[in-house]
C-alpha positions as CSV (number, residue, x, y, z in Angstrom):
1,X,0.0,0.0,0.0
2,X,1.6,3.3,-0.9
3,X,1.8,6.3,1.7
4,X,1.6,10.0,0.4
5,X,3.6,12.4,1.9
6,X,0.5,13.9,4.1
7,X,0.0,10.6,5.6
8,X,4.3,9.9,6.3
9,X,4.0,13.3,8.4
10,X,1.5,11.4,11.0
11,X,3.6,8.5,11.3
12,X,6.5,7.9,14.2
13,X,10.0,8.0,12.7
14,X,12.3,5.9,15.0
15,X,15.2,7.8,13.6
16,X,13.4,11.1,15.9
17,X,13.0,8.9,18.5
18,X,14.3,10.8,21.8
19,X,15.0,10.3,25.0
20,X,14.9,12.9,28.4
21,X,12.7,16.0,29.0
22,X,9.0,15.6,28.1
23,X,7.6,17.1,25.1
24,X,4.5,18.7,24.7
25,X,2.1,16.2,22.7
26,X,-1.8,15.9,22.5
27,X,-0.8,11.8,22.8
28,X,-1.0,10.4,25.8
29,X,2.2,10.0,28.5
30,X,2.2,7.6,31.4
31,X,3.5,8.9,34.5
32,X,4.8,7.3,37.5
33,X,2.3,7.9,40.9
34,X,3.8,7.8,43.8
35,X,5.6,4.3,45.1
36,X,4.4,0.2,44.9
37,X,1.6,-0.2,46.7
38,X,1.7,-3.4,48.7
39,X,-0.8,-6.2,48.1
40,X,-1.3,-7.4,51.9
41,X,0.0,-5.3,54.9
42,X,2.8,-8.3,55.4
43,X,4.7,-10.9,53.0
44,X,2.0,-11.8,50.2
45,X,3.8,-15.4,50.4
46,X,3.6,-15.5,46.4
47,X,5.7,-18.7,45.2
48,X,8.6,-16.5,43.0
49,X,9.4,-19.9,40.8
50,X,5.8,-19.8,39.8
51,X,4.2,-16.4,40.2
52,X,0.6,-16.1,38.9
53,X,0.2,-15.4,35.4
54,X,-2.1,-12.9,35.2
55,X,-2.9,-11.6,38.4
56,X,-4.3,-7.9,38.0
57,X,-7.4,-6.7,35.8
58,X,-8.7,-3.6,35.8
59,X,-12.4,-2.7,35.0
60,X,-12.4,1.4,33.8
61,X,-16.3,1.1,34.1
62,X,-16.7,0.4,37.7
63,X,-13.1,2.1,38.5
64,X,-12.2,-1.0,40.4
65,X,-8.5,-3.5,40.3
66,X,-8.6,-6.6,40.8
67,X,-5.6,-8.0,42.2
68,X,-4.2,-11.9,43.0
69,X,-2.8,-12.5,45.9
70,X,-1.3,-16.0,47.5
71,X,-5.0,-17.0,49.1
72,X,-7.4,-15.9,46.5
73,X,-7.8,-12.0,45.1
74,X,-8.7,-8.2,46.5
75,X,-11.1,-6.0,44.8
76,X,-10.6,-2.0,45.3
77,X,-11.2,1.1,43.7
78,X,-8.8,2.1,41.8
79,X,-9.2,5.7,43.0
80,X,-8.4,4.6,46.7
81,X,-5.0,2.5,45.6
82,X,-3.6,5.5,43.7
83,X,-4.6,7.6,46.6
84,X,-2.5,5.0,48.5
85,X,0.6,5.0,46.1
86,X,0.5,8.9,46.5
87,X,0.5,8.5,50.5
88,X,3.5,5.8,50.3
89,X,5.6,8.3,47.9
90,X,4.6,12.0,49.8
91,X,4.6,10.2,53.4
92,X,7.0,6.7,53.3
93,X,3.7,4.8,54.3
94,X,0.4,3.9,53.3
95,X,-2.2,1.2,52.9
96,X,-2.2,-2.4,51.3
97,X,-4.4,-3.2,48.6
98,X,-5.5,-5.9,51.3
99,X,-6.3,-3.1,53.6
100,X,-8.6,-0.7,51.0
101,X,-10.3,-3.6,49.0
102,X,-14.0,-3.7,49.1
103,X,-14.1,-7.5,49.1
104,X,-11.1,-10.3,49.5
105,X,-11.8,-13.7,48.2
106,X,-10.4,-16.0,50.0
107,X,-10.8,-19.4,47.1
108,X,-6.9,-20.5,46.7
109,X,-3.8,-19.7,44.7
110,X,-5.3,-17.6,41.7
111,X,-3.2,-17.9,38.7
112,X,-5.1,-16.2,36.4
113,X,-7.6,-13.2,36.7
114,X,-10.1,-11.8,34.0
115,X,-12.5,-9.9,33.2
116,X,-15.1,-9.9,30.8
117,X,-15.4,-6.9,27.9
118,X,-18.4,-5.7,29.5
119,X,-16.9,-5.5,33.0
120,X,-19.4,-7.8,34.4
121,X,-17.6,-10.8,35.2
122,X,-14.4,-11.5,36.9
123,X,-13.5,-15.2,36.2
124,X,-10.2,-16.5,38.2
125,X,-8.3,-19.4,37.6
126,X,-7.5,-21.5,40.6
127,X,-5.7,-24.8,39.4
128,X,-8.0,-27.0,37.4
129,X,-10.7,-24.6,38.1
130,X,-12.2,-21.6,37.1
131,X,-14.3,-19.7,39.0
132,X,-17.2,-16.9,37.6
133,X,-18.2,-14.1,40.1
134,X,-20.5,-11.3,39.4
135,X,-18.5,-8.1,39.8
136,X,-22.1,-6.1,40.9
137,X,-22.4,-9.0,43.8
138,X,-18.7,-8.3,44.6
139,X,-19.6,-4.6,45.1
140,X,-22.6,-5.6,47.0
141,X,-19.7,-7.6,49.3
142,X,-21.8,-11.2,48.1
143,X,-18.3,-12.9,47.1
144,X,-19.8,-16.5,46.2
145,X,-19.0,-17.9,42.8
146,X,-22.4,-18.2,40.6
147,X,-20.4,-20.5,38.4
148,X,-17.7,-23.4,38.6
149,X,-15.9,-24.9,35.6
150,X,-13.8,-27.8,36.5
151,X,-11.5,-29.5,34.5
């Protein structure tokens, strides 16, 4: 497909590619907010030869993370854990995701977390076993699995 020389002036040349100072862009920049957040106020005991493969989602409708941790996962709003991250950078200490969830699920070693397109759903994979939640019952702190797909 040929490109005119309109369209080669909206593409990305890595030989401009630069590094240092922030430029003004109407793009998007990500920027660093405050420190790591911890997931449990002490050791998260997570196995480091086999951590969990996906163990965060993040649903933009309900502003809520979901987050693994070594007995099942946390839900929180996402507002409150950057709030947190802010604290821990300004003040050397904040709260654990533990600490400002909304619900902890305590169903075993999650491995995997997701959620659906809609935001609806969290499933989360605990060993041959995947477990369906409804996020509005999570938020309503009603944390039992309304489905249970076994291997």
């Amino acid at each position: 497909m040929a490109v005119s020389e309109e369209e080669r002036d909206d593409f990305i040349h890595l030989d401009e590619e630069k590094e240092g100072n922030r430029e003004g862009t109407s793009n998007y920049f990500f920027k660093k907010i405050g420190e790591a957040v911890p997931l449990k106020p002490l050791d998260s005991n997570f196995d480091l030869k086999s951590p969990p493969a996906q163990p965060l989602a993040v649903s933009e409708r309900f502003g809520l993370i979901f987050v693994a941790h070594s007995d099942g996962f946390c839900v929180a709003r996402t507002k409150d854990v950057i709030e947190s991250a802010t604290e821990i950078g300004e003040k050397g200490n904040g709260s654990s995701i533990q600490e400002l969830s909304l619900v902890d699920v305590s169903i075993g070693r999650v491995y995997i977390l997701a959620l659906s397109t809609d935001s609806t759903m969290i499933a989360a994979s605990v060993g041959g076993e995947i477990y369906f939640f409804s996020v509005n019952s999570l938020l309503l702190k009603v944390y039992f699995y309304f489905y249970k797909l076994a291997s």
